[in-house]
Phi, psi and omega in degrees: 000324206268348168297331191247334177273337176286302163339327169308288217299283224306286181307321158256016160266014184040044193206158167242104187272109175286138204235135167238117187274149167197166182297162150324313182274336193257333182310300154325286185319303188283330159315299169306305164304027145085005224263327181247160182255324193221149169230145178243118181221165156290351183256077158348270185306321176283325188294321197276321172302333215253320152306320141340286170296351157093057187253344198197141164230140181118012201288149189224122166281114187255357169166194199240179177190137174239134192243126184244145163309110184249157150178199192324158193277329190293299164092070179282345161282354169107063211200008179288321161292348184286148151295299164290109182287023187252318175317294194303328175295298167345311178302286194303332169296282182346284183319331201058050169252154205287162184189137183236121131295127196310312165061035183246347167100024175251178184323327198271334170285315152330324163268343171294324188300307165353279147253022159312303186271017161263348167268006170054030178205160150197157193311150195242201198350271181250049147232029138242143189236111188234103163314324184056042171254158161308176177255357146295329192269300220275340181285356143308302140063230154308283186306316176316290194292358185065027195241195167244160180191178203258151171209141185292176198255310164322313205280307171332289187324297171282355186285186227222320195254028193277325143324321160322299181262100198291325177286000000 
């Protein structure tokens, strides 16, 4: 989005705008700390505190995001048919299968933490794994443990390790 739209922005403001991708939570952070003029982030509920405290004004919903399960192409938890992602999690406690989390405080952990806590269960000792990584490293990963995780749709779509994963 910001490749077709910024060229634009830049020639009739006469300026040059630097883009820093980082998640949602350090994305917060650096608006708060005055370090960005716009932030585009995904986590609602941080999006809203943070206006709330009067760190950020003007807020705009400029588009969604939808978040999907990914992991081995074999899917030993079954989990290529499920539909509901609240069902595949659920699945995946059962099973005791392994899930690496971004565990970095960004949108997509922020909704993972979710829904976790709307199933009141999430993997326990070493089949949950909380990485403090980018979605690039953990969707690496994944794939190297054969295990699973949440990805934003977008971000899937585009990567590169997008072959790794299969659901």
């Amino acid at each position: 989005m910001l490749k077709a739209l910024l060229p634009a922005f830049e020639a009739d403001n006469k300026l040059k705008v630097h883009v820093i991708a980082v998640g949602s939570g350090k994305a917060l952070e650096l608006a708060k700390n005055g370090d960005v003029d716009v932030a585009l982030v995904h986590a609602r509920e941080a999006e809203d505190q943070f206006v709330a405290a009067v760190h950020g004004v003007n807020m705009r919903d400029v588009m969604f995001n939808d978040f999907v399960i990914i992991g081995p192409e074999a899917d030993p938890a079954g989990l290529k048919k499920e539909k509901d992602l609240l069902a595949a999690l659920k699945r995946l406690v059962e099973m005791k299968s392994r899930f690496i989390s971004r565990g970095d405080n960004s949108g997509t952990d922020q909704m993972e933490q979710k829904y976790w806590k709307q199933l009141g269960d999430k993997p326990r000792g070493s089949a949950y794994v909380s990485a403090g990584l980018g979605m690039g490293e953990v969707l690496s990963m994944a794939a190297e443990m054969q295990a699973y995780t949440l990805s934003d749709r977008p971000l899937l779509l585009r990567t590169k390790r997008k072959q790794d994963c299969k659901l």
